[in-house]
C-alpha positions as CSV (number, residue, x, y, z in Angstrom):
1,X,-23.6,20.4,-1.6
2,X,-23.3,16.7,-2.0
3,X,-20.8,17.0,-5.3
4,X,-19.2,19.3,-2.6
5,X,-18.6,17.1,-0.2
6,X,-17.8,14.0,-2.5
7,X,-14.6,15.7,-4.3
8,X,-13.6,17.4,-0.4
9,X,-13.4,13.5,0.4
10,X,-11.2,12.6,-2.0
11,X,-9.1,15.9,-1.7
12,X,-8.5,14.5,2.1
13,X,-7.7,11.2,1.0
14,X,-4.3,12.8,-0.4
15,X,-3.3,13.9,3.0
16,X,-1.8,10.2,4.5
17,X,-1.5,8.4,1.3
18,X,-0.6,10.2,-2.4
19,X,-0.1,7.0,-4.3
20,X,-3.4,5.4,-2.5
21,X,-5.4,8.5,-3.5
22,X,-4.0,8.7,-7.0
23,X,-4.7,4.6,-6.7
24,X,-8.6,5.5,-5.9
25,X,-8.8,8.1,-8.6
26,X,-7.6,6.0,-11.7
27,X,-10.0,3.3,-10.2
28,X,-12.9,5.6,-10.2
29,X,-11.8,6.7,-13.9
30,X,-11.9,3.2,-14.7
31,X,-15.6,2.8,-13.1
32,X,-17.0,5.7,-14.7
33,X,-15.5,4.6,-18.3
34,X,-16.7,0.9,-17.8
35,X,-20.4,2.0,-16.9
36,X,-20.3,4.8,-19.9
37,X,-18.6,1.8,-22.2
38,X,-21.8,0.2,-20.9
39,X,-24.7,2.8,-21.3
40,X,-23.2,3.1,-24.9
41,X,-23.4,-0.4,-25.9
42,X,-27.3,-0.7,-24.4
43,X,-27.6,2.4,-26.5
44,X,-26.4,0.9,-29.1
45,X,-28.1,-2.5,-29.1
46,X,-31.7,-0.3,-28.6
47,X,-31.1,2.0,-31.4
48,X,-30.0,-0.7,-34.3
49,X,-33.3,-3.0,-32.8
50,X,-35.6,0.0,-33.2
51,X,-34.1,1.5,-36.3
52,X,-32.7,-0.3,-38.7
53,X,-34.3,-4.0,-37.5
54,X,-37.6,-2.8,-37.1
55,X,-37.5,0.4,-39.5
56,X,-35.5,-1.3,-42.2
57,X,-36.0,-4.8,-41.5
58,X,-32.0,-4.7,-42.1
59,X,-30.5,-7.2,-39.3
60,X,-26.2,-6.6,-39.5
61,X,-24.6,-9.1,-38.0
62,X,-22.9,-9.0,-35.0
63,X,-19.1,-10.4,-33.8
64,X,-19.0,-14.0,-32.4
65,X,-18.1,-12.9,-28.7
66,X,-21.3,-10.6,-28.5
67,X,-24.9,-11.3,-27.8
68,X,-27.4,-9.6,-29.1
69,X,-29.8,-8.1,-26.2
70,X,-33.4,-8.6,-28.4
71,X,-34.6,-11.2,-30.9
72,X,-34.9,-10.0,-34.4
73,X,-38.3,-7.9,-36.0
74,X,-40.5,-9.8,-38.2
75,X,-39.7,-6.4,-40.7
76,X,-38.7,-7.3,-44.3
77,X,-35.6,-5.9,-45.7
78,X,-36.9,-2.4,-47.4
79,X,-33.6,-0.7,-49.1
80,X,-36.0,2.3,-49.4
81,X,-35.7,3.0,-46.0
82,X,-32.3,1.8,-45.9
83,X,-31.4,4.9,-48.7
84,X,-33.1,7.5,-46.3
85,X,-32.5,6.4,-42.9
86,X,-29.1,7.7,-42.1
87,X,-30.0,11.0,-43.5
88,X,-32.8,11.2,-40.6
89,X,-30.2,9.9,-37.9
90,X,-27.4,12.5,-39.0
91,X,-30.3,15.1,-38.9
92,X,-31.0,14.6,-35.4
93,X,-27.7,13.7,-34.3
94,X,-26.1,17.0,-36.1
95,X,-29.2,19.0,-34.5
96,X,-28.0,17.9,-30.8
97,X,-24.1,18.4,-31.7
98,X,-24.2,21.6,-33.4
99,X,-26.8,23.1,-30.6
100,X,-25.2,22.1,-27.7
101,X,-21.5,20.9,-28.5
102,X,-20.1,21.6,-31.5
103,X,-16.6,20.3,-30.5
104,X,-18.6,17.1,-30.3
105,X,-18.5,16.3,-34.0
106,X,-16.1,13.8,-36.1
107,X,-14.1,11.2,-34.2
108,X,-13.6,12.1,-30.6
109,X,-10.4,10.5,-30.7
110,X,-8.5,13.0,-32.6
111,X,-10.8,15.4,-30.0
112,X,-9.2,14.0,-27.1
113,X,-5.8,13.7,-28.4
114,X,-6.2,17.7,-29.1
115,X,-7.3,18.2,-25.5
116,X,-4.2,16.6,-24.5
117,X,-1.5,18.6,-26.5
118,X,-3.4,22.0,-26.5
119,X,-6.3,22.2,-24.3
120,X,-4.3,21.3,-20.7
121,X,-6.1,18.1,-20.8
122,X,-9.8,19.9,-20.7
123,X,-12.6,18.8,-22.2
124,X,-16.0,20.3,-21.7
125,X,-18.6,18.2,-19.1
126,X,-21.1,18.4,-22.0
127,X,-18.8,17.0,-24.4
128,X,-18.9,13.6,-23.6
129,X,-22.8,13.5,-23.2
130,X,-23.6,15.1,-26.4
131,X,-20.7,12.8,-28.2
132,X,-22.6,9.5,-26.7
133,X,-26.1,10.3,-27.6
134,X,-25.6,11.9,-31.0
135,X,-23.0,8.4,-31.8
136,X,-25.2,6.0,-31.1
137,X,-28.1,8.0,-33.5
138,X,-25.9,8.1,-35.8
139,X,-24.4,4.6,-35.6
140,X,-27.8,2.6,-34.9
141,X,-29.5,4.5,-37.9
142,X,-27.1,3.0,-40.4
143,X,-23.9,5.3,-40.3
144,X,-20.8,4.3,-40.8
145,X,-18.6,4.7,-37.5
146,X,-16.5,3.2,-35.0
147,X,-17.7,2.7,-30.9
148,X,-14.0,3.8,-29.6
149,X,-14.8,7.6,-30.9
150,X,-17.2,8.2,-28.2
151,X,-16.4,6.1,-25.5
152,X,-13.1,7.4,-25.8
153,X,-14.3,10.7,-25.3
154,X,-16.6,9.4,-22.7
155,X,-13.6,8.1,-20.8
156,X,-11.1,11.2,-21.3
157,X,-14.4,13.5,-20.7
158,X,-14.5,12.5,-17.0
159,X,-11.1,12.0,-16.4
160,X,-10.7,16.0,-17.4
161,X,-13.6,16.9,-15.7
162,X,-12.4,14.9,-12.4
163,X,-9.0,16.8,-12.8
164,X,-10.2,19.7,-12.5
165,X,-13.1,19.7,-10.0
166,X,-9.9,18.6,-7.6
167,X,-7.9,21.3,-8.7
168,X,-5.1,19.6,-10.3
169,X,-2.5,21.2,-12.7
170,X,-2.3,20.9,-16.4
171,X,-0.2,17.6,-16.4
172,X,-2.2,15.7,-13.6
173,X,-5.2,16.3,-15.8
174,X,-3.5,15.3,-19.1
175,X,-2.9,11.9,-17.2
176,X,-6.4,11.6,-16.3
177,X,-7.6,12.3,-19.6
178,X,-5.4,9.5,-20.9
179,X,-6.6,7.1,-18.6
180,X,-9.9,7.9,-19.1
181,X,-9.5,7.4,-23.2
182,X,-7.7,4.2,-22.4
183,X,-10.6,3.0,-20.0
184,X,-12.9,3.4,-22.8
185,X,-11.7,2.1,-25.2
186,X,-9.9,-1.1,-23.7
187,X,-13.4,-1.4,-22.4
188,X,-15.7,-1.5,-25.7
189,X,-13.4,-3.6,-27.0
190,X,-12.5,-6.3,-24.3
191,X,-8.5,-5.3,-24.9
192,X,-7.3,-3.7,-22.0
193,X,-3.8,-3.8,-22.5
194,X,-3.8,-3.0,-26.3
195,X,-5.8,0.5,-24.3
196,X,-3.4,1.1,-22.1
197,X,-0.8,1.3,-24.8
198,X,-3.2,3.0,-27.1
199,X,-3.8,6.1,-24.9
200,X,0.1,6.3,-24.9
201,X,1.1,5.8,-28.3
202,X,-1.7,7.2,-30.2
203,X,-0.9,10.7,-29.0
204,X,2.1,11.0,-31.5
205,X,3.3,9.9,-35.2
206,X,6.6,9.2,-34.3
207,X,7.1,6.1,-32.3
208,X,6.9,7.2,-29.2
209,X,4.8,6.6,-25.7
210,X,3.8,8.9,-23.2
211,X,5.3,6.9,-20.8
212,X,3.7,8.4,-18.0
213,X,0.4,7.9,-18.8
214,X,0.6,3.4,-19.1
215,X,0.4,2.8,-15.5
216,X,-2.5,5.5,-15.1
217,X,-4.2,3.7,-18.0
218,X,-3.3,0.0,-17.2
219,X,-4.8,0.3,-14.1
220,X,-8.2,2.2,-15.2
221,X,-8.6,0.2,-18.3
222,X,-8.8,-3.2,-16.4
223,X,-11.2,-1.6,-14.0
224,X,-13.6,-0.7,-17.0
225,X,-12.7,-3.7,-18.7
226,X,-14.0,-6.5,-15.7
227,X,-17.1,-4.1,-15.4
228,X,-18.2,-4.1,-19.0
229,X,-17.6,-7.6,-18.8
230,X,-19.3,-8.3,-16.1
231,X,-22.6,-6.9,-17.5
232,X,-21.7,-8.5,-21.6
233,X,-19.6,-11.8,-20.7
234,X,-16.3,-12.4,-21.3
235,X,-14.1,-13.2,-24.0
236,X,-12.6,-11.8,-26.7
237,X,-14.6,-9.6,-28.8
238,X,-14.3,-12.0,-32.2
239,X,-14.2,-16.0,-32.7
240,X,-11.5,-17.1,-34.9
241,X,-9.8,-20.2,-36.0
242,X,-6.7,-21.4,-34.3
243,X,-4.4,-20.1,-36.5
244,X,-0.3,-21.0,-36.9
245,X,2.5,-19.4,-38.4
246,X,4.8,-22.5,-39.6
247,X,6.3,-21.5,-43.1
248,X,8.5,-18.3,-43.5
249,X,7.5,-18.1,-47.4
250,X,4.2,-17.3,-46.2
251,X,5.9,-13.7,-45.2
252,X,5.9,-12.8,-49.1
253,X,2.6,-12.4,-49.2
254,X,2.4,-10.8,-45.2
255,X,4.8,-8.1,-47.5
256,X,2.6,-7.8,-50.1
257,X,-0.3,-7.3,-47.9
258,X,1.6,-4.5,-46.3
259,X,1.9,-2.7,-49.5
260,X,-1.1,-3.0,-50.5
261,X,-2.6,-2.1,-47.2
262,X,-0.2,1.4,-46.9
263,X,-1.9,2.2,-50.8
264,X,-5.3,1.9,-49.5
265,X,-4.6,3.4,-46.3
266,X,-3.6,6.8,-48.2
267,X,-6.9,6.5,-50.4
268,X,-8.8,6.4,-46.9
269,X,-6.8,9.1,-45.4
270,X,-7.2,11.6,-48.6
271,X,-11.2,10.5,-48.8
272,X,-12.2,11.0,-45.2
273,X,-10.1,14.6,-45.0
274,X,-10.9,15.4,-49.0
275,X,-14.8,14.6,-48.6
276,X,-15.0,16.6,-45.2
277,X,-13.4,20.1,-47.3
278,X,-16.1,19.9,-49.7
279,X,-18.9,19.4,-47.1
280,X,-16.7,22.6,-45.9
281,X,-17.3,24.1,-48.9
282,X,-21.0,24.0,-49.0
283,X,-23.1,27.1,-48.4
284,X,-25.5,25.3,-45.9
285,X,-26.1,25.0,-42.4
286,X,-23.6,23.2,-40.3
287,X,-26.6,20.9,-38.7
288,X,-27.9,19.9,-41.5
289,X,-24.7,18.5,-43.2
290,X,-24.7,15.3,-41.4
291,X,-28.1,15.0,-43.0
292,X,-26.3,15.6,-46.1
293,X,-23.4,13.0,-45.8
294,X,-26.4,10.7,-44.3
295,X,-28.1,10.7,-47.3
296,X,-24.6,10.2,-49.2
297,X,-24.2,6.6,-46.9
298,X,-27.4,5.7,-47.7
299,X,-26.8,5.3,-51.6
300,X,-23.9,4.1,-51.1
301,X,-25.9,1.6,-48.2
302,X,-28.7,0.8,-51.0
303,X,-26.3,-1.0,-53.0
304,X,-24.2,-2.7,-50.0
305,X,-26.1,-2.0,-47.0
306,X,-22.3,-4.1,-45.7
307,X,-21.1,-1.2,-45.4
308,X,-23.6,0.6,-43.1
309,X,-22.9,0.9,-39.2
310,X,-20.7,-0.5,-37.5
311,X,-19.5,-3.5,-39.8
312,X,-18.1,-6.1,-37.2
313,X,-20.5,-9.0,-38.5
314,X,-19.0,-8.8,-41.8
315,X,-15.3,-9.2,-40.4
316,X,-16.8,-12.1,-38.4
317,X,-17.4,-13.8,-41.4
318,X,-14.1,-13.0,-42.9
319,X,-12.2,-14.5,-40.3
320,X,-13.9,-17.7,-41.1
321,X,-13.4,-17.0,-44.7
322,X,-17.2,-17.1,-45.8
323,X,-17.1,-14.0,-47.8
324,X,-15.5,-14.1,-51.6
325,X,-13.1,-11.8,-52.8
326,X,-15.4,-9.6,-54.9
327,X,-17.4,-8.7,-52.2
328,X,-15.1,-8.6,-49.5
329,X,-12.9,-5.8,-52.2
330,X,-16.7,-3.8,-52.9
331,X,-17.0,-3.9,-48.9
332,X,-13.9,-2.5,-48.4
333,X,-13.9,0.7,-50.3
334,X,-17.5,0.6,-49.8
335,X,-16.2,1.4,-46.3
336,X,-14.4,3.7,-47.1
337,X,-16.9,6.3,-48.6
338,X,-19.9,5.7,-46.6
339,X,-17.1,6.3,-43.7
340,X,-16.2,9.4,-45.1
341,X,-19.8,10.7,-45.7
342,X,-20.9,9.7,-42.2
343,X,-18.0,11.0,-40.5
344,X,-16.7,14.2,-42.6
345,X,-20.0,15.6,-42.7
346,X,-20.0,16.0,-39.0
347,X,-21.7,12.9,-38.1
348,X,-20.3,11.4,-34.5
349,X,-18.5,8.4,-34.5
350,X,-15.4,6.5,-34.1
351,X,-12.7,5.7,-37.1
352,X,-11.1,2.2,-35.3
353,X,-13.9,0.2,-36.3
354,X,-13.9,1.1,-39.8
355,X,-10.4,0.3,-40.3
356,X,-10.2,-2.6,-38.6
357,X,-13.3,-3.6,-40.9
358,X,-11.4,-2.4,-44.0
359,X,-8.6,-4.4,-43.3
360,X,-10.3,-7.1,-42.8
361,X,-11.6,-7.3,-45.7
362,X,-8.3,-6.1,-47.7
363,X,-6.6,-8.7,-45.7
364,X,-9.1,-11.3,-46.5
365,X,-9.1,-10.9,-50.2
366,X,-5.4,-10.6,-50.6
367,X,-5.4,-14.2,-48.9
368,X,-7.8,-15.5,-51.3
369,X,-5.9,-14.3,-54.0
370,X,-2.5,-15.9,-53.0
371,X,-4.7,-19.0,-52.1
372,X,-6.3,-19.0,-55.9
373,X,-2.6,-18.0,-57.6
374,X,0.0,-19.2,-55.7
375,X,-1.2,-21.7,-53.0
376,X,2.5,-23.2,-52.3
377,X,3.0,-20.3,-50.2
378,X,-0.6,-18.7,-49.1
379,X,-1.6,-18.4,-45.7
380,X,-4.7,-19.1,-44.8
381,X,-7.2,-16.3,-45.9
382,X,-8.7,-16.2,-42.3
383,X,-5.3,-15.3,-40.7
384,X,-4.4,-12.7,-43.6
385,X,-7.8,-10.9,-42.5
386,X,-6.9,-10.7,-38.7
387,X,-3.0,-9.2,-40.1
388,X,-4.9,-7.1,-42.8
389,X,-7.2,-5.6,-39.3
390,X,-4.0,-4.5,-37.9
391,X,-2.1,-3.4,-40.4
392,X,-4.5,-1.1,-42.0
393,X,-5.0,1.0,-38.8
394,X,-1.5,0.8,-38.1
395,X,-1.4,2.7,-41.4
396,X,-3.9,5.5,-41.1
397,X,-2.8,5.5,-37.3
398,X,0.8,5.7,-37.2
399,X,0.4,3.0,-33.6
400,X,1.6,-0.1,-34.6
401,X,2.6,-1.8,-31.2
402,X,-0.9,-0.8,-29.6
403,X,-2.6,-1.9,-33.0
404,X,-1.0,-5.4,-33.0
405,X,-2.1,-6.1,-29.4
406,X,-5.5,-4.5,-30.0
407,X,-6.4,-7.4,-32.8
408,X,-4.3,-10.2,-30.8
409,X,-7.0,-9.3,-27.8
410,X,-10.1,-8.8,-30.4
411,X,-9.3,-12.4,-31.8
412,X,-7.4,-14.4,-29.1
413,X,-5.1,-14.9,-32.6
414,X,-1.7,-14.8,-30.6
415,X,0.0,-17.1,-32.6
416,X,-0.1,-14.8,-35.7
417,X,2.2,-11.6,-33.3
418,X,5.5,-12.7,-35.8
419,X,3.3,-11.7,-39.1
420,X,1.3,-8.7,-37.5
421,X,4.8,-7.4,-36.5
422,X,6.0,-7.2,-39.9
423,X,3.3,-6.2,-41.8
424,X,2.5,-3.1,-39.0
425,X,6.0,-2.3,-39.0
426,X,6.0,-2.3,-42.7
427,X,2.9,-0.5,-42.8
428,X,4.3,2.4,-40.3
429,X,7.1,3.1,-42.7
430,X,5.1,2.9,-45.9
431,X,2.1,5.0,-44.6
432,X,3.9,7.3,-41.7
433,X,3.5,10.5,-43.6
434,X,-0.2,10.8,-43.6
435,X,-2.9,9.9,-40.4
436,X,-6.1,10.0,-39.5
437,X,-5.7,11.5,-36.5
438,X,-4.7,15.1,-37.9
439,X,-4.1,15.9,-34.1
440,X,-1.4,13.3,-33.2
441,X,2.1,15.7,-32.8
442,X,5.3,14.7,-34.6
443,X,7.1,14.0,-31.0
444,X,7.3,15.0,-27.4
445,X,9.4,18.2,-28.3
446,X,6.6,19.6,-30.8
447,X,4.0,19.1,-27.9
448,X,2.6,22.6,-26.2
449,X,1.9,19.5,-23.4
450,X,5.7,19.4,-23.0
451,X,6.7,23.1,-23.7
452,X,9.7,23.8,-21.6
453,X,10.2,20.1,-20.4
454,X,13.2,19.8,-23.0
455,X,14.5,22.8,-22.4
456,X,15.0,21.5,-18.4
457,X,15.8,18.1,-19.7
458,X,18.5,19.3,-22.2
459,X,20.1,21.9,-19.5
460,X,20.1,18.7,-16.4
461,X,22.4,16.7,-18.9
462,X,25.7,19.3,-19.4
463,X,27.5,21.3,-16.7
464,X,29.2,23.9,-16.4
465,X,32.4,22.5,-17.4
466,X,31.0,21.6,-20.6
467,X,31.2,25.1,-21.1
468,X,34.2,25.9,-19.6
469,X,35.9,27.6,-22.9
470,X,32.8,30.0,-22.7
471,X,33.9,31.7,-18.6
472,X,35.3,34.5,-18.7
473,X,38.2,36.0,-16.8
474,X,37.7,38.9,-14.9
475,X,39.4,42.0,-13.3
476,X,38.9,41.9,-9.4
477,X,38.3,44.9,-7.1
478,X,39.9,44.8,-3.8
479,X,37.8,45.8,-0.3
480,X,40.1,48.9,0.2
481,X,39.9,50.3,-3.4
482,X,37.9,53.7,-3.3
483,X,35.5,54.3,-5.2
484,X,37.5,57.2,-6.7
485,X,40.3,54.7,-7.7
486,X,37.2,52.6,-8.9
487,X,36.4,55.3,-11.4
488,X,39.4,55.6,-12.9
489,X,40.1,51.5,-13.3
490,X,36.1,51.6,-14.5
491,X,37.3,53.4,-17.8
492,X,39.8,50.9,-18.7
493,X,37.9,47.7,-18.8
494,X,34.1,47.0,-20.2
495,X,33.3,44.6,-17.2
496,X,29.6,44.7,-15.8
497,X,30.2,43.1,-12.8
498,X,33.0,43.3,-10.4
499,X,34.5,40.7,-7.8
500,X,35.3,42.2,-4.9
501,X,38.1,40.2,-2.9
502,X,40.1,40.4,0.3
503,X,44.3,40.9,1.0
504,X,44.3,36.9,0.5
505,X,42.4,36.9,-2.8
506,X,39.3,35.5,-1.8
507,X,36.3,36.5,-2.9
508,X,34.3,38.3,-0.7
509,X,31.4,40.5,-2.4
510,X,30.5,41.3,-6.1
511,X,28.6,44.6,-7.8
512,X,27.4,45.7,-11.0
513,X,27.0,48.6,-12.7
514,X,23.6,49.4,-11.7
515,X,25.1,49.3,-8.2
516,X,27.3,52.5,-8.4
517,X,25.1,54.7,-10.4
518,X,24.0,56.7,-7.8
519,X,27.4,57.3,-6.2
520,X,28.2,59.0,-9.6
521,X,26.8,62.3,-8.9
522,X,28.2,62.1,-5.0
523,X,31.3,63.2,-5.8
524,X,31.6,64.5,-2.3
525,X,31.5,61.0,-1.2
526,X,33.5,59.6,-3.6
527,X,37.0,59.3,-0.9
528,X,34.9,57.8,1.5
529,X,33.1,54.9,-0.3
530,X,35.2,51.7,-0.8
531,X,34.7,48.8,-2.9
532,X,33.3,46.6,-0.3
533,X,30.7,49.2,0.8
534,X,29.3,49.0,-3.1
535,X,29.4,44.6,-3.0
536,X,26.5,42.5,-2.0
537,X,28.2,39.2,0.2
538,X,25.4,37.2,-0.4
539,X,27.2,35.7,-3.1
540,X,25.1,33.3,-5.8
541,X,27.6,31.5,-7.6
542,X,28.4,28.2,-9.9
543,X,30.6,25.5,-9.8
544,X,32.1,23.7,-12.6
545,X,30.2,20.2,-11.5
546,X,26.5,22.3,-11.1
547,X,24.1,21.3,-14.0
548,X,22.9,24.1,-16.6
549,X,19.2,24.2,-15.2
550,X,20.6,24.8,-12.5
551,X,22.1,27.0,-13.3
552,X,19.4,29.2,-15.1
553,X,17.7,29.2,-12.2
554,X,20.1,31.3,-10.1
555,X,20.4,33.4,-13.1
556,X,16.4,34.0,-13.3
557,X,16.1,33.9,-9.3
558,X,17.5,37.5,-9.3
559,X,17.5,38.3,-12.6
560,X,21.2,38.1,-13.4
561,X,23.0,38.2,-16.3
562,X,26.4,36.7,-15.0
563,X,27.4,34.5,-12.5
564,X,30.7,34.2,-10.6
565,X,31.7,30.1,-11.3
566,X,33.9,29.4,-8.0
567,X,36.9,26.4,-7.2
568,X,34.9,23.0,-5.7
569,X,37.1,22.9,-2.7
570,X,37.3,26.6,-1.9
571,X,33.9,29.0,-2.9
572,X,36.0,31.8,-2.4
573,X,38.4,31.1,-4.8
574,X,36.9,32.6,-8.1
575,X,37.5,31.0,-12.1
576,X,35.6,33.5,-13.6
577,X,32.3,34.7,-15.0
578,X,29.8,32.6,-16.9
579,X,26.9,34.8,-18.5
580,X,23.6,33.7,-19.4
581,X,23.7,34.4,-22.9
582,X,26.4,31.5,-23.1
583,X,24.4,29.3,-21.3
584,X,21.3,30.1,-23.7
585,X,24.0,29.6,-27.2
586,X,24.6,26.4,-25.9
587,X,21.3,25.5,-25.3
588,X,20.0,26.6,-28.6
589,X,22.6,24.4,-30.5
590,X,22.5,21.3,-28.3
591,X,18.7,21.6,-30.0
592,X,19.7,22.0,-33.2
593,X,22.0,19.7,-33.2
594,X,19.2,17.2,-32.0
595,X,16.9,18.4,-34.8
596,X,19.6,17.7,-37.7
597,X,19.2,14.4,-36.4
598,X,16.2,14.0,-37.0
């Protein structure tokens, strides 16, 4: 009864006010996402004290803006338990997904995104709760996974779930569910703008935005943002140097960066989708492959426990460039596999961090490279690693303006936007063909989320004069013909429907041939029955100025397959007859027109 009354108070709320109330909802999306961006990261900090400190006696380290909530175990480093650790965590964690939410598993980005398109923005309440707990077991016991996974689906979890306890339709949810994904993640990650652009651009390969989803988002993400904040400080979620861009030469090796970022993007790509076909493959049960894929981290982890959990110390360092290039290359593709084991298993967690982590790495090494080889023109290492964080998920993403702003807020490294944009841009032409997110849609027009909307939007922008070689000319019928006479003209033309028209010419009443079919075998009638008995005067007709959709709609309103199209100054006055299936050819190669274009 009290959930009762708590969504009939907001459902009165949009009585006065519709922009206050949706004002109050994206608030309250943004509340809900900042306290679950808040349970996770408590989760979080709990699970990697109590596992791998005081199990493993393994200590990651953390990124410069964060504080760590408890003081270190006196637990020496065992690599032993390091090797079998994960495999316990993706036990558990594919027990609780697999029992209670299968849909749960993987990165709940892509889950979210797929909600969006195909789903009508709906995700399951249990979703969200399973995705949270089994990601942070499977993070905090050494796999290999991102936080904006499942506080993404945290966000876009409530957001659905608020859409439709209020009834909305399929669109108002869709926008909820962005706002919540944007909420989330903006949150975790102290960049609310870069997720408010996220939740819009990430949804598709080409560059696009679902442009009305930003202000939804904007608005929830800061909420979540101050409250996660308020409970973690603020600040930007890395330290880094103050870094300058001064010397154009240094954009050779921003370019090579780029390409070398795209190659190892496709590597990641086909290992994360190519490991999770085999695990696929295998004959076993679905909840105990994460344990599988655990184990797989953990001999990866036994030789580079760097590349176990989340990974953000490690690009802390880079930044500051204390890591050397060998190490920073093994962590890299390090990363890689133990992501893909964690992850493609069916282990719960986020693919962001990762790639940001990959890059940065990548990016760092490349720098030190060009710093060793050709220092006349090397940036600094440090600043290659923050371009390298972006342009690698630009690459596996296909979102390269949310990406760039989503490192500029990470590392407060605003001066370095002019190198970012080329190498993402770069990057998104190089690596466009494959992504990580196999849910993102091509565009807007291959969306199920925007079935019809182009159709409507194609039809709004001609009229009927753009079709004006298409209207017909027609015989009319005057009042006083009989219906006698009628049959007799009726044989000499292969007209369906018939103006009726007055002394003066005017049009007066129209009929079809499903209108005279019973007079046919009333022959005794026949004298009696003129043309404006057989007419209907309420008249649905077209001009040549009325737009298309318009225009379908009177043809669908009554089901009619022509239309009269009348004079602007005079209704009466008839041009012709426009039929739908003209309307529909017209339609069909406007679109085909558009697709050649693209």
């Amino acid at each position: 009864m009290a959930t009762k009354g708590f969504f009939s108070f907001f459902r009165q709320l949009s009585q006065p006010a519709p922009s206050a109330r949706w004002l109050i909802y994206f608030v309250l999306i943004g509340i809900i996402a900042g306290a679950g961006a808040i349970l996770f990261q408590v989760l979080c900090e709990v699970g990697m004290r109590f596992l791998l400190d005081q199990l493993a006696g393994y200590r990651p380290g953390t990124p410069g803006g964060e504080v760590p909530m408890f003081a270190h175990s006196k637990t020496l480093f065992n690599r032993w338990v390091l090797l079998i650790l994960p495999a316990v965590g993706g036990l558990v964690s594919g027990w609780i997904v697999y029992t209670y939410a299968p849909e749960a598993e993987g990165h709940g980005t892509d889950a979210a995104i797929d909600a969006y398109h195909n789903k009508g923005g709906v995700i399951r309440p249990m979703v969200p709760l399973v995705k949270t707990i089994a990601s942070a077991i499977t993070l905090t016991s050494g796999g290999s996974g991102g936080r904006e996974g499942p506080i993404a689906q945290i966000g876009a979890g409530f957001g659905s779930f608020l859409g439709a306890r209020l009834g909305f339709s399929a669109r108002e949810r869709r926008i909820m569910l962005a706002a919540g994904m944007a909420a989330g993640v903006g949150s975790i990650f102290r960049a609310p703008m870069a997720g408010a652009l996220f939740a819009a651009e990430v949804l598709y390969r080409d560059p696009e935005f679902e442009a009305e989803v930003l202000i939804p988002a904007g608005i929830s993400s800061v909420v979540a943002y101050c409250l996660f904040c308020l409970v973690f400080g603020w600040g930007a979620l890395f330290h880094s140097p103050d870094f300058a861009f001064n010397n154009p030469l240094e954009l050779g090796p921003y370019i090579t960066l780029a390409l070398i970022l795209s190659g190892v993007s496709f590597c990641y790509v086909g290992s994360f989708y190519g490991v999770r076909e085999l695990f696929r493959a295998i004959p076993m049960p679905l909840h105990l492959k994460p344990a599988l894929g655990g184990l797989l981290t953990g001999m990866v982890g036994f030789f580079l426990p760097q590349t176990l959990a989340f990974g953000y110390g490690i690009l802390q360092q880079a930044l500051f460039s204390e890591l050397g290039m060998v190490i920073l290359i093994l962590i890299a593709f390090g990363k890689i596999l133990t992501t893909s084991f964690t992850i493609s298993s069916g282990g719960s967690g986020g693919v962001f961090g990762p790639s940001v982590v990959i890059g940065g790495c990548l990016g760092g090494a490349v720098g030190q490279a060009f710093q060793a080889f050709a220092p006349a023109i090397a940036a600094d290492p440090a600043a290659m690693a923050v371009v390298g964080m972006a342009g690698f998920f630009t690459a596996v993403s296909n979102a390269p303006i949310s990406t760039i702003i989503f490192v500029s807020e990470m590392t407060n490294s605003y001066q370095l936007l002019l190198p970012s944009l080329l190498v993402c841009l770069l990057c998104y032409q190089f690596a466009r063909r494959w992504s990580i997110y196999e849910e993102q849609e091509r565009n807007k027009m291959a969306s199920k989320a925007h079935a019809g909307d182009f159709f409507v939007d194609i039809l709004q922008a001609y009229r009927v004069r753009d079709l004006k070689d298409q209207i017909q000319p027609v015989s009319t019928v005057p009042e006083t013909m009989s219906f006698a006479e009628f049959k007799a003209f009726y044989t000499q033309t292969n007209q369906e429907y018939f103006p009726v028209v007055d002394e003066k010419g005017d049009l007066t009443s129209i009929f079809s041939i499903s209108d005279f079919r019973g007079i046919l075998f009333s022959p005794d009638v026949e004298d009696l029955v003129l043309a404006k008995d057989m007419g209907t005067s309420d008249l649905i007709s077209t001009t040549l100025s009325e737009d298309l959709d318009t225009v379908m709609g009177k043809f669908t309103m009554k089901n009619l397959e022509s239309l009269p199209v009348v004079r602007e100054d005079n209704p009466r006055r008839l041009e012709g007859m426009l039929r739908r299936k003209e309307v529909i050819a017209f339609y069909n190669q406007r679109v085909g027109e558009i697709g050649r274009t693209r």
